[in-house]
C-alpha atoms as a printed R data frame, in Angstrom:
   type eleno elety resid chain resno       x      y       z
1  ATOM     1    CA   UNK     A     1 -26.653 -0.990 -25.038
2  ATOM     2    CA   UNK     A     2 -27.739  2.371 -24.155
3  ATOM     3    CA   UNK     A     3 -27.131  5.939 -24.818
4  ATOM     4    CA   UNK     A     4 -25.583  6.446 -21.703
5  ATOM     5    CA   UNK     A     5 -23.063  5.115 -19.167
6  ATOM     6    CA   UNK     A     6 -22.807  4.242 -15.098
7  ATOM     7    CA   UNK     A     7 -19.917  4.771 -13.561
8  ATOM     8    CA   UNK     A     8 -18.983  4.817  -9.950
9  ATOM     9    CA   UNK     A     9 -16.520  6.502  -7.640
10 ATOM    10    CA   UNK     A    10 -15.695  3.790  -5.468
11 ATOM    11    CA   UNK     A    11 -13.819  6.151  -3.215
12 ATOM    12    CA   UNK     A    12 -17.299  7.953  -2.160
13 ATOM    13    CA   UNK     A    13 -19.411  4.731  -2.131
14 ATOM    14    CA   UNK     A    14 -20.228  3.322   1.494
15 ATOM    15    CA   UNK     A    15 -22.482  0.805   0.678
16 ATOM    16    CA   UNK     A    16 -25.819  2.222   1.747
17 ATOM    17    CA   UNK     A    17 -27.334 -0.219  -1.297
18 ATOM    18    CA   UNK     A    18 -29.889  2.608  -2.049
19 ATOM    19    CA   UNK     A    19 -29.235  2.357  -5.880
20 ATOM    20    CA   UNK     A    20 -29.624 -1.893  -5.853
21 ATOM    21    CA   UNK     A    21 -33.362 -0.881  -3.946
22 ATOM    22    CA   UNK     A    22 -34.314  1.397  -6.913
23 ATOM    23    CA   UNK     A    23 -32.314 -0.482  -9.584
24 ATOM    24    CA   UNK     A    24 -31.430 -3.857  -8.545
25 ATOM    25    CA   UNK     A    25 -31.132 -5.687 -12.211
26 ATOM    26    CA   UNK     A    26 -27.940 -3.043 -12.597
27 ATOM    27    CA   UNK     A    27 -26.823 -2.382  -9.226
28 ATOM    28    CA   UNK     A    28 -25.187 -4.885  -6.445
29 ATOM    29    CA   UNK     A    29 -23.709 -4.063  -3.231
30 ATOM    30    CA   UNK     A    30 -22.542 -7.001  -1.251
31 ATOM    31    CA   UNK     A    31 -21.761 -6.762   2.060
32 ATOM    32    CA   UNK     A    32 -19.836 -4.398   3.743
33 ATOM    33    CA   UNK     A    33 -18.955 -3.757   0.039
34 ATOM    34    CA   UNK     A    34 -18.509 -1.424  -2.854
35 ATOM    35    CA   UNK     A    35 -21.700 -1.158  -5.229
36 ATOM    36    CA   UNK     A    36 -21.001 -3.032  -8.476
37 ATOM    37    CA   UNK     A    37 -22.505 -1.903 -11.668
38 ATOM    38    CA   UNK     A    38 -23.648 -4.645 -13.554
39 ATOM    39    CA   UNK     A    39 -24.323 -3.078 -16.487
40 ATOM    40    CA   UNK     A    40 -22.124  0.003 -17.286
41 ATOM    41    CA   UNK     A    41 -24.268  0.820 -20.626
42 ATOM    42    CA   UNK     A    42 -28.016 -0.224 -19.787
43 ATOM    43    CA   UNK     A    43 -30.591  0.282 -22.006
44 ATOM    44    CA   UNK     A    44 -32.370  3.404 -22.821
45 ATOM    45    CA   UNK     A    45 -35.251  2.213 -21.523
46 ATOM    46    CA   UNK     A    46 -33.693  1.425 -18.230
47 ATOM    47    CA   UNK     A    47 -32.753  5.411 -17.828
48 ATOM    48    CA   UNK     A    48 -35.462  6.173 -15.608
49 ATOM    49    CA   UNK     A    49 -34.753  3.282 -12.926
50 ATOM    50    CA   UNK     A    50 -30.978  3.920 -13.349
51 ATOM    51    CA   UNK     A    51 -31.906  7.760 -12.889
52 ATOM    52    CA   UNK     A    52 -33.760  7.384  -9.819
53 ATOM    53    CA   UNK     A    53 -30.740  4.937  -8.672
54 ATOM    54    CA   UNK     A    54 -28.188  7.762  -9.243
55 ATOM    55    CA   UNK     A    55 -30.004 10.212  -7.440
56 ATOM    56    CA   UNK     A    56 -30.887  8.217  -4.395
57 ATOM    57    CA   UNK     A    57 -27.312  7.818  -3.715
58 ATOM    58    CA   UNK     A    58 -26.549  9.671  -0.311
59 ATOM    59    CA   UNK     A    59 -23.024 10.002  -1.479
60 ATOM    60    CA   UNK     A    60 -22.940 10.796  -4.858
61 ATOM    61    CA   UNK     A    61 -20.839  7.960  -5.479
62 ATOM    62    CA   UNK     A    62 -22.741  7.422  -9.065
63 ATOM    63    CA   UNK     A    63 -23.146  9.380 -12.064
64 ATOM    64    CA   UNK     A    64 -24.430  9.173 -15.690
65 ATOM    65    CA   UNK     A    65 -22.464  9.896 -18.461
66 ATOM    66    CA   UNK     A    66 -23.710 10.774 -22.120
67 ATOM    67    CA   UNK     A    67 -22.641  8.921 -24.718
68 ATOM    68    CA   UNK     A    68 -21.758 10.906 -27.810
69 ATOM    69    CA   UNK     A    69 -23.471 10.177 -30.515
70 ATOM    70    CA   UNK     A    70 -22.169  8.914 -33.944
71 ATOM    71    CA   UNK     A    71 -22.430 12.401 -35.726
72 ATOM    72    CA   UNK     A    72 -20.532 14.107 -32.342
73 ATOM    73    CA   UNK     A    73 -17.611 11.413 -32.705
74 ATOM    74    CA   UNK     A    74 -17.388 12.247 -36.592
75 ATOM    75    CA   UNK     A    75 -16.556 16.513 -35.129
């Protein structure tokens, strides 16, 4: 589990499957489809791939979310 979180507005997705080309171990789009995220908190190490994935997205359908750390929860 990661630092970070996927999420997806479904509403904007059309299924171009650009993020499954750049991430494809996190991202699925079947046919005719809305992507699925297959892992909603990947790995830190994973940021880059899921980065690129999130940015090739012609309709900004994705979007990475911070997770607060421990000490920011405790505020």
């Amino acid at each position: 589990m990661g630092s970070y979180r996927v999420e997806v507005e479904p509403e904007f997705c059309q299924g171009h499957a650009m993020c499954e080309l750049e991430a494809p171990d996190y991202f699925r789009v079947p046919r005719r489809g809305t992507v699925e995220i297959l892992d909603a908190e990947p790995p830190d190490e994973s940021h880059e791939a899921i980065t690129r994935a999130v940015e090739s997205c012609p309709t900004r359908a994705l979007r990475i979310t911070e997770k607060p750390s421990i000490t920011e929860k405790g505020d």
